[in-house]
N, C-alpha and C positions, 0 to 999 in steps of 0.2 A: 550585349551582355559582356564580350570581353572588353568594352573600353569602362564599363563601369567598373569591374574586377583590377583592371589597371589602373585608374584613377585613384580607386577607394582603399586599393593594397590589400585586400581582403584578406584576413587572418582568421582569428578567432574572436570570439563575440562570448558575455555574458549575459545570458536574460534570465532574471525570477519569473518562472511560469508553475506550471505544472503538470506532474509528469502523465505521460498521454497512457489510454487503457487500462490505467488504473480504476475499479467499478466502485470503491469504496468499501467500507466492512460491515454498512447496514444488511442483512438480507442475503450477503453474498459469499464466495467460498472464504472470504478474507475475516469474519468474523467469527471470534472465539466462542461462540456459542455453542456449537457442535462439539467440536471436539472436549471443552468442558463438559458439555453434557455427557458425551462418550464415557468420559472419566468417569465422572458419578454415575454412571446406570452399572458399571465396571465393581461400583463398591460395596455391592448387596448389604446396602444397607448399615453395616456397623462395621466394616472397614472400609478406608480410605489410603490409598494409595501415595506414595511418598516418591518413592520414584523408584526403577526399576528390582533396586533390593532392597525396599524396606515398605510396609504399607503399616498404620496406623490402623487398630482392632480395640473399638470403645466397647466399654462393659454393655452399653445399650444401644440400637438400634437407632441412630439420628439422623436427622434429616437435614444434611448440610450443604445442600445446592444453595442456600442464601448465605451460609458460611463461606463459602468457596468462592461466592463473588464478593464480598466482603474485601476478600482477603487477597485476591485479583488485582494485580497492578495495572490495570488498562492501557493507559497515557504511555508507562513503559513497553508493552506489549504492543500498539498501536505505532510508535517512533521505530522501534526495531524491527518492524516488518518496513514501513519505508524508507529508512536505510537503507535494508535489503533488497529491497525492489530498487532502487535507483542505481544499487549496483549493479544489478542485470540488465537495467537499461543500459547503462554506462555500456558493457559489457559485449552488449548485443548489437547499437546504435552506430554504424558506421559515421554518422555525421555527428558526433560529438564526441570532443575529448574527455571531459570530467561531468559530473554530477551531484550535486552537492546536498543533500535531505536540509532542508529549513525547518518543516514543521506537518502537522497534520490538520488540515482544515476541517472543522463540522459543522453542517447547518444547523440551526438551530431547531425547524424541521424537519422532517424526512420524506415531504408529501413529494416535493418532486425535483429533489436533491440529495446526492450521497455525500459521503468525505472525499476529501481529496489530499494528495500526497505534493504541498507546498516546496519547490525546490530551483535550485542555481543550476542552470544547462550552460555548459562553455558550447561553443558550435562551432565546429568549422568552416565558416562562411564559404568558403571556395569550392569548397562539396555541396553545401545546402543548396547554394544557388545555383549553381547546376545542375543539380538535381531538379529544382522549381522549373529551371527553363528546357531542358530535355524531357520533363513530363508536360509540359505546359498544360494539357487539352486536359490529363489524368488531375490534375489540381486544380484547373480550372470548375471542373464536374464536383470535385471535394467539397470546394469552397460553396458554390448553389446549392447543394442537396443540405449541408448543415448550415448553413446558415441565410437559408429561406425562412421569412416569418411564414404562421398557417398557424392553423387552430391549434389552441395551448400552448404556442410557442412564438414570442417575439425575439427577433433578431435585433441585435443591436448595434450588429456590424454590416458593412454591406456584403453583399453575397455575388460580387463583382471583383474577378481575377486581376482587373486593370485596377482597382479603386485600392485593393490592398498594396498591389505592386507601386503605384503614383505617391500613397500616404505613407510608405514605409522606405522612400529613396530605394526601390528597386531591392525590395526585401531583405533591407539591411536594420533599419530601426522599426523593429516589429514592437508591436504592444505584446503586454504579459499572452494575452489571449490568442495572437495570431501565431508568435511562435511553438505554443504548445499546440496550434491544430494544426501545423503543418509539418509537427515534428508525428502529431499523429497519424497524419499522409502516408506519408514515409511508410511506418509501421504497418498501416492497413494496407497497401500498396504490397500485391505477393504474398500478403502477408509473412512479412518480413520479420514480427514480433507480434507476440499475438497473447491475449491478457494469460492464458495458460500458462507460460511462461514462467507469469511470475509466480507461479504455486511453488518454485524449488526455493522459493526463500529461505526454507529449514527456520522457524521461526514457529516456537512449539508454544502454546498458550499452561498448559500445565505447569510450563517451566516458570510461570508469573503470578502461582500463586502461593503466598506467606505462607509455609507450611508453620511457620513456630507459631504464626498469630494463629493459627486456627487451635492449635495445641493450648494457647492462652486465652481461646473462648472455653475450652473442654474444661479446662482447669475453672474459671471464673464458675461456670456451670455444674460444676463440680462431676462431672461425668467421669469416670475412669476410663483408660485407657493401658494399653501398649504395644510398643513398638514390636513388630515385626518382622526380621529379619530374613528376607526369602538366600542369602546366600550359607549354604549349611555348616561354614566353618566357622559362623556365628551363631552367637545364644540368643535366647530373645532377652528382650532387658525391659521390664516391668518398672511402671512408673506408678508411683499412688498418684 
């Protein structure tokens, strides 16, 4: 180990992977469904909530949980949470310098795939690798338990600690796929990072949705409305 580390100068390394423990946003605490919903069950019906001192009170009774996702910037709301979570990776990750969000992947099913959060790990090699060869036996077990083929699931790597170590020049040229699951080693390891984590993203879904556009369905609809003002140093202000 150390004459490879001497040879190779081991510094830092860039790999496109992605980033480990992230579960996706179908199904899971990560998706704005809930807490949208929260909102609208909040709105008894003919008011709608604007943000903390102001909520929207229509002449009638409507039913805008289809309005509301309309009006839902998804794409934006989905990038801004992994941003945010690669920061706390960044953050938390002792073996890497920087983190860089690319993009958000989606299957185009969901039978037996989530999204995942597309991104640029800088690594400190000098750390990683030592880290690999001081747990050897701990990553060794990693590597067979996930990626053993078995029912419903084929492997398409080997599931062989020497076979990664031999194809990768001693775990230096990893594929997209071997460095994300050994950056997730690490993390399940002690649990060191753990997907909870990333719930402090502060990355609020009501803050993504158009409030003017919804105001210009009510108007198109011709629905009346007005504005609300919960702070009492203001008046309300009535719109036809």
């Amino acid at each position: 180990m150390e004459a490879i580390a001497k040879d190779t100068e081991l510094k830092l390394k860039s790999f496109k992977t992605w980033m480990p423990l992230f579960p996706g946003f179908y199904d899971t605490a990560f998706s704005p469904d809930s807490r949208i919903d929260d909102e609208l069950y909040d709105c008894e019906g003919n008011n709608l909530l604007i943000d903390e001192y102001k909520t929207i009170r229509f002449d009638v009774p409507c039913e805008m949980g289809e309005t509301v996702w309309e009006c839902f910037d998804n794409k934006k709301y989905s990038d801004d949470v992994g941003v945010a979570i690669c920061e706390i990776f960044e953050n938390m990750c002792d073996l890497v310098t920087d983190v860089k969000f690319d993009g958000i992947w989606s299957p185009r099913e969901y039978n037996f795939k989530n999204d995942s959060i597309d991104c640029t790990i800088t690594v400190d090699m000098e750390k990683f690798i030592e880290w690999i060869y001081a747990n050897k036996e701990w990553v060794r077990e990693y590597i067979h338990n996930n990626f053993t083929s078995c029912d419903g699931f084929m492997s398409f790597h080997s599931n062989k600690f020497e076979d990664w170590e031999n194809d990768s020049n001693g775990f230096i040229d990893l594929d997209s796929t071997k460095i994300g699951s050994l950056l997730d080693a690490w993390c399940v390891q002690d649990k060191r990072i753990e997907t909870t984590d990333y719930y402090e993203h502060e990355v609020y879904p009501w803050s993504y949705v158009d409030i003017s556009k919804i105001i210009e369905i009510a108007e198109e609809n011709e629905c009346g409305y007005a504005i609300i003002y919960h702070d009492p140093d203001q008046l309300e202000a009535k719109f036809e």
